[in-house]
VEXDREN-2710 file (C-alpha; in Angstrom, 1 decimal):
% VEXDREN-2710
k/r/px/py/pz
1/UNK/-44.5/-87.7/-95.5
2/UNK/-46.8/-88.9/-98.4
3/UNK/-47.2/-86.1/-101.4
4/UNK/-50.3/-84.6/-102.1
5/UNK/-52.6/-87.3/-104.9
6/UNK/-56.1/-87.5/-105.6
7/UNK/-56.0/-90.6/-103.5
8/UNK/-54.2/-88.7/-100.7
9/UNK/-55.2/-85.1/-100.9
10/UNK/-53.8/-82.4/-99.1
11/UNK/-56.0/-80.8/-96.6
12/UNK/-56.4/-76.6/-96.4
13/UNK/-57.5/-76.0/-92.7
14/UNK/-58.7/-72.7/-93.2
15/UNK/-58.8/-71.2/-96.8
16/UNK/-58.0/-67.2/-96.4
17/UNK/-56.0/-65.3/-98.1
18/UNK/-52.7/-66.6/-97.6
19/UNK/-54.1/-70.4/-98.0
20/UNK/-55.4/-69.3/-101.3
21/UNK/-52.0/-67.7/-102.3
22/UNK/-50.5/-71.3/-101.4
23/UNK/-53.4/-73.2/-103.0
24/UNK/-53.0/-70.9/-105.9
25/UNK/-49.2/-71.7/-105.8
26/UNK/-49.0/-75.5/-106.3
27/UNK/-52.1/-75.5/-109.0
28/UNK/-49.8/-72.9/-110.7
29/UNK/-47.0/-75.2/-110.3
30/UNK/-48.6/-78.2/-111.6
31/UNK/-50.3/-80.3/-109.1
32/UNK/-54.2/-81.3/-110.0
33/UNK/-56.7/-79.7/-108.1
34/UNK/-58.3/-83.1/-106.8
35/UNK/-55.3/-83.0/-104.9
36/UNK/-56.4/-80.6/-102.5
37/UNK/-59.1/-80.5/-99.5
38/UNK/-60.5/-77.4/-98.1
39/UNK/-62.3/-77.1/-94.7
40/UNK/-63.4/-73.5/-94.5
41/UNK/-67.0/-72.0/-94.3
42/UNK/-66.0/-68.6/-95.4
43/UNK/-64.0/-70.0/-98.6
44/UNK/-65.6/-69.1/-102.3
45/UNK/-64.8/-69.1/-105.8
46/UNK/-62.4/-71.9/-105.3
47/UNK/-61.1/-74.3/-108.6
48/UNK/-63.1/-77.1/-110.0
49/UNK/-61.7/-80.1/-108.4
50/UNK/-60.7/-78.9/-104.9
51/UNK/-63.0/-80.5/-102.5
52/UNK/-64.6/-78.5/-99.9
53/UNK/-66.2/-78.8/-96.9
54/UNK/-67.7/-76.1/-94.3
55/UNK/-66.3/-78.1/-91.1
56/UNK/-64.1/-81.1/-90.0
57/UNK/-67.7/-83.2/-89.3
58/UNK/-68.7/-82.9/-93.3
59/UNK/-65.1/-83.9/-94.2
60/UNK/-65.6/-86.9/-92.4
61/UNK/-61.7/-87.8/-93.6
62/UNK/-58.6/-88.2/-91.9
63/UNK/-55.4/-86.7/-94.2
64/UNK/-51.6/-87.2/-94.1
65/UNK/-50.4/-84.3/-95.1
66/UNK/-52.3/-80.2/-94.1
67/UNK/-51.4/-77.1/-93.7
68/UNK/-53.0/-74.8/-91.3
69/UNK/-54.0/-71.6/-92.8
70/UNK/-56.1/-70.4/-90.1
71/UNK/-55.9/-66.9/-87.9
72/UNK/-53.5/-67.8/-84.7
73/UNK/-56.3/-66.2/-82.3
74/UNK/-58.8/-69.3/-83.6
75/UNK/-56.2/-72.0/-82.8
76/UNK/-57.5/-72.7/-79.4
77/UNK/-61.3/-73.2/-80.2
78/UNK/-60.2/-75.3/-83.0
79/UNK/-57.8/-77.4/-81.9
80/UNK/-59.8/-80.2/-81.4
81/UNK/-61.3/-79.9/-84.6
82/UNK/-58.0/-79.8/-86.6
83/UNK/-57.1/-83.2/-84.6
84/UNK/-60.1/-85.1/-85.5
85/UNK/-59.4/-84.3/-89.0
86/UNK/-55.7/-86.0/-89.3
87/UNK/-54.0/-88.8/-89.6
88/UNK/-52.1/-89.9/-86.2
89/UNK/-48.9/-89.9/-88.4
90/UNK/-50.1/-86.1/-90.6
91/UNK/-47.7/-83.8/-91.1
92/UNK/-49.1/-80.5/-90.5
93/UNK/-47.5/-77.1/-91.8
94/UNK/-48.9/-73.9/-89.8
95/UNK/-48.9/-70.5/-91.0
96/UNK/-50.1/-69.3/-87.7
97/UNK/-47.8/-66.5/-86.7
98/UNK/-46.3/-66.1/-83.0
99/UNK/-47.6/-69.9/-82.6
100/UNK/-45.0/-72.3/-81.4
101/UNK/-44.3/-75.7/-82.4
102/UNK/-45.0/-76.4/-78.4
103/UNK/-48.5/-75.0/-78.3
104/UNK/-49.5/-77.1/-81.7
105/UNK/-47.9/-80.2/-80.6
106/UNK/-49.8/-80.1/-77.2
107/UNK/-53.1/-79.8/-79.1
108/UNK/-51.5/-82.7/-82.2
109/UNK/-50.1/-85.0/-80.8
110/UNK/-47.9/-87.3/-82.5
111/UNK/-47.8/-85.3/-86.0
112/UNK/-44.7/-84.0/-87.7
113/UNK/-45.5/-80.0/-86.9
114/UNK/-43.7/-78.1/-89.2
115/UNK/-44.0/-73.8/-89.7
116/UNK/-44.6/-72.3/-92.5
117/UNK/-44.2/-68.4/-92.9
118/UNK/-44.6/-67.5/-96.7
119/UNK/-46.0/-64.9/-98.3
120/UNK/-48.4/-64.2/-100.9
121/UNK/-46.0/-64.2/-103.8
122/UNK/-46.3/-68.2/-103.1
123/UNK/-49.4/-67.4/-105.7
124/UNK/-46.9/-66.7/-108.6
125/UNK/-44.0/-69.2/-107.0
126/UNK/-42.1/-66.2/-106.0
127/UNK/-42.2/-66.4/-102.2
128/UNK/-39.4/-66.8/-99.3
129/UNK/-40.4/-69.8/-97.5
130/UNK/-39.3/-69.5/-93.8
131/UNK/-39.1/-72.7/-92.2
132/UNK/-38.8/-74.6/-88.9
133/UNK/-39.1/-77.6/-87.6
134/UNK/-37.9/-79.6/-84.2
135/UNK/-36.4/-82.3/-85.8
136/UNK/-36.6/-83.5/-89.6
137/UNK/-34.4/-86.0/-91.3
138/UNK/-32.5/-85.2/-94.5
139/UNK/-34.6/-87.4/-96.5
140/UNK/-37.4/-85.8/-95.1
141/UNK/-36.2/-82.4/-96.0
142/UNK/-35.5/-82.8/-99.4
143/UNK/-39.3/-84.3/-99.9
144/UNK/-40.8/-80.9/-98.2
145/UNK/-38.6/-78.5/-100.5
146/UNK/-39.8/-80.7/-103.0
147/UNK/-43.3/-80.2/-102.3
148/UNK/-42.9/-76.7/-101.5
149/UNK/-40.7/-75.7/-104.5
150/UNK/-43.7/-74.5/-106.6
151/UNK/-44.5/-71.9/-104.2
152/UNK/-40.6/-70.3/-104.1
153/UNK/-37.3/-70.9/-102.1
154/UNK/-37.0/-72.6/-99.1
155/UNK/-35.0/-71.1/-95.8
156/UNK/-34.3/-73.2/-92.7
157/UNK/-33.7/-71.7/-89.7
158/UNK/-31.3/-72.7/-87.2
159/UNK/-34.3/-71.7/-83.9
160/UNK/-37.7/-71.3/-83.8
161/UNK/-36.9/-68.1/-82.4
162/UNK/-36.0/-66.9/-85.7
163/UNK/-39.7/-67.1/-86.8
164/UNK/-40.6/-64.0/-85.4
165/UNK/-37.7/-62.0/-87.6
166/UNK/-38.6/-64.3/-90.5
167/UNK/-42.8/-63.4/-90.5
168/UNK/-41.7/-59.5/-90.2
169/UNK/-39.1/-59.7/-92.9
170/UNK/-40.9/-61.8/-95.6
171/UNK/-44.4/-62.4/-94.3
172/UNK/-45.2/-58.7/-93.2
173/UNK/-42.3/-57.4/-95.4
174/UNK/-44.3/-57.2/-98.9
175/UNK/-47.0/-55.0/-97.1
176/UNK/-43.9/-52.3/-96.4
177/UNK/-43.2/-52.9/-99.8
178/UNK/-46.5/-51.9/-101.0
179/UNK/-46.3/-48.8/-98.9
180/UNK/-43.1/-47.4/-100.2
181/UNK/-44.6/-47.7/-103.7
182/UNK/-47.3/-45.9/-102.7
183/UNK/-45.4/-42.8/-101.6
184/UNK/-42.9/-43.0/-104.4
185/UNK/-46.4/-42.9/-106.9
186/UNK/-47.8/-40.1/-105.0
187/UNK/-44.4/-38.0/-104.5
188/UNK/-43.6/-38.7/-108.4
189/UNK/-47.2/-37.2/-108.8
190/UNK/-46.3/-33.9/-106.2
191/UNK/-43.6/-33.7/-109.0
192/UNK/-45.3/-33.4/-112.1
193/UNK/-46.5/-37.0/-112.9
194/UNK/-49.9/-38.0/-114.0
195/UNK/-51.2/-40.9/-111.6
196/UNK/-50.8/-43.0/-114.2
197/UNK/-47.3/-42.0/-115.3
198/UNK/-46.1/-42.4/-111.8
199/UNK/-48.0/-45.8/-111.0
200/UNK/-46.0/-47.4/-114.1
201/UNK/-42.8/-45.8/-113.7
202/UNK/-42.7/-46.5/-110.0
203/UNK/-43.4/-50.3/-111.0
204/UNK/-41.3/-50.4/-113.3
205/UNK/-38.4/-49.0/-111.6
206/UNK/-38.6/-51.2/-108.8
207/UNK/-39.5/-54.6/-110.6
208/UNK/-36.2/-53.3/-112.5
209/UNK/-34.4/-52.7/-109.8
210/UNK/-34.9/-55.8/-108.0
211/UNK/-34.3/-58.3/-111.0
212/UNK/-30.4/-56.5/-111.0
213/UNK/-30.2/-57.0/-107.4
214/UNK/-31.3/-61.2/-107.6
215/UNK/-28.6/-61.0/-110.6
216/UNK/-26.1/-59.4/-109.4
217/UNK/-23.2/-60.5/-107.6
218/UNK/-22.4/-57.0/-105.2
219/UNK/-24.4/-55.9/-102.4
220/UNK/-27.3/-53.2/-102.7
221/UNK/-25.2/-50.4/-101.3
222/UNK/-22.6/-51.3/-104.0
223/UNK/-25.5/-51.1/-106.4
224/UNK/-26.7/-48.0/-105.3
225/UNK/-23.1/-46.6/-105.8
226/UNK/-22.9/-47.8/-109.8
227/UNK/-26.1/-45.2/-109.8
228/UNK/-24.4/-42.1/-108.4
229/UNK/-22.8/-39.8/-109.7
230/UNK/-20.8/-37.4/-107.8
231/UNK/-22.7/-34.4/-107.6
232/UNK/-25.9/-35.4/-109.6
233/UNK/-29.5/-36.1/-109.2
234/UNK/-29.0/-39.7/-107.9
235/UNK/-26.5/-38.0/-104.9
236/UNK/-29.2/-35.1/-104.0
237/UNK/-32.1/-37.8/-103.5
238/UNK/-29.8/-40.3/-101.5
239/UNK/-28.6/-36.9/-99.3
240/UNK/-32.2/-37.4/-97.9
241/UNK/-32.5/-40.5/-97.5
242/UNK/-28.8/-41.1/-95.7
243/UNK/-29.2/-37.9/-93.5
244/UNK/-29.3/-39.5/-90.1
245/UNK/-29.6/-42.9/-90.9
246/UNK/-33.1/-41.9/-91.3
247/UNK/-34.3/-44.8/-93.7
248/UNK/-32.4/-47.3/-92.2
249/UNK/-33.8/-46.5/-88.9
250/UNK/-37.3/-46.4/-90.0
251/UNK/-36.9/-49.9/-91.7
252/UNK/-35.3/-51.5/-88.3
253/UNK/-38.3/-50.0/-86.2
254/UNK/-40.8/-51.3/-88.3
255/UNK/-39.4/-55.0/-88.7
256/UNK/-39.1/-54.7/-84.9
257/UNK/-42.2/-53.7/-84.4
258/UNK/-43.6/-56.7/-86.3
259/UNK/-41.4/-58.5/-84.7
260/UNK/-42.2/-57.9/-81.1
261/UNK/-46.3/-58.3/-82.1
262/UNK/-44.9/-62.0/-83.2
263/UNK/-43.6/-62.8/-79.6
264/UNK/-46.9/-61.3/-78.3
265/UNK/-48.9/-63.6/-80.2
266/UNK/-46.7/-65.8/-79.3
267/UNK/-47.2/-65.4/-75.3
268/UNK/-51.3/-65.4/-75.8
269/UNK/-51.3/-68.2/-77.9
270/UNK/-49.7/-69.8/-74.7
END
């Protein structure tokens, strides 16, 4: 696998919102932005220096190294497109969720297909990095965390089949994030808050709260024990939350639910 230059640029098929995050990323991380190629006719605003092109035919290049970035749904109609754009040796990274290696190898031949599922926290080089590949030598391995260190920490799964738990987990997971934030601003507001009080508290708390869990050496539940105090606030809020399993519950049947729309995707794409 050659690493992204100005004289071998890294092509962006497809340019959305998780391609920009990734773009975004490695320019954070260092890398110039004549190293990157964009073929996307919906992509704007993008830096000074990225090349871009509205289709394969205006690129009129062939690239080593790309990453897929498009929605799984458009694979098929632009399968043959993506080909014509590639080396016969590329290596190609997809982001598509629920789209097996099997499917993209039929349609790219020959390439190294490697997936992808990140999130967009790869914008600040804070995402998980779930990846897969058929078959990858160590030497290779060590040069695609390389490449992909800027955008956060590399996980390799042991099957493919993993994907679908790794794109609800970290792919999907910061949306459920995002929504648990939301009701713990609007129930700190039900409780006396301003919105603004509650909005930067709730942040706070939880950016907080996270940086003692990456430091710490106990689990979460051991963490949420050094909070609690027998018979205090902490306890009365937790009673809630623990009565029935309720949270847990709702967490498993949403990452299942994710999940299982994976496989699906996964079955069309087919």
């Amino acid at each position: 696998m050659q690493l992204p230059s100005p004289q071998t640029p890294l092509l962006f098929y497809g340019c959305g919102n998780m391609g920009r995050a990734l773009l975004d990323g490695w320019l954070r991380g260092g890398l110039a932005p004549e190293c990157f190629a964009v073929i996307d006719p919906f992509a704007s605003d993008l830096p000074t220096g990225v090349a871009h092109y509205t289709d394969a035919q205006e690129a009129g290049a062939r690239y080593h190294i790309a990453v897929l970035a498009i929605k799984p749904q458009a694979f098929g109609e632009l399968a043959t497109s993506v080909e014509s754009v590639l080396t016969g040796d590329a290596t190609v990274f997809s982001v598509l969720a629920g789209t097996r290696i099997a499917t993209l190898q039929r349609a790219l031949p020959r390439r190294m297909i490697l997936r992808l599922m990140p999130n967009l926290a790869a914008a600040l080089g804070k995402s998980p990095l779930g990846l897969f590949a058929d078959t990858v030598s160590a030497d290779s391995r060590s040069r695609i965390e390389s490449l992909l260190a800027p955008l956060g920490q590399s996980c390799w799964l042991d099957a493919e089949e993993q994907m679908d738990a790794v794109t609800a987990l970290a792919g999907s997971g910061p949306a459920f994030v995002y929504r648990f934030l939301s009701a713990l601003t609007k129930a700190g507001e039900d409780i006396g808050l301003s919105a603004e009080q509650a909005t930067q508290l709730s942040l706070a708390m939880v950016s907080g709260a996270t940086a003692l869990a990456e430091g710490s050496e106990v689990d979460p539940d051991a963490l949420a024990a050094r909070v609690t105090s027998k018979g205090g606030t902490t306890a009365a809020g937790l009673a809630i939350l623990d009565q029935d399993d309720a949270l847990r519950t709702l967490i498993a049947n949403t990452l299942r639910a994710a999940r299982d729309r994976g496989v699906e995707l996964a079955a069309e794409s087919e």
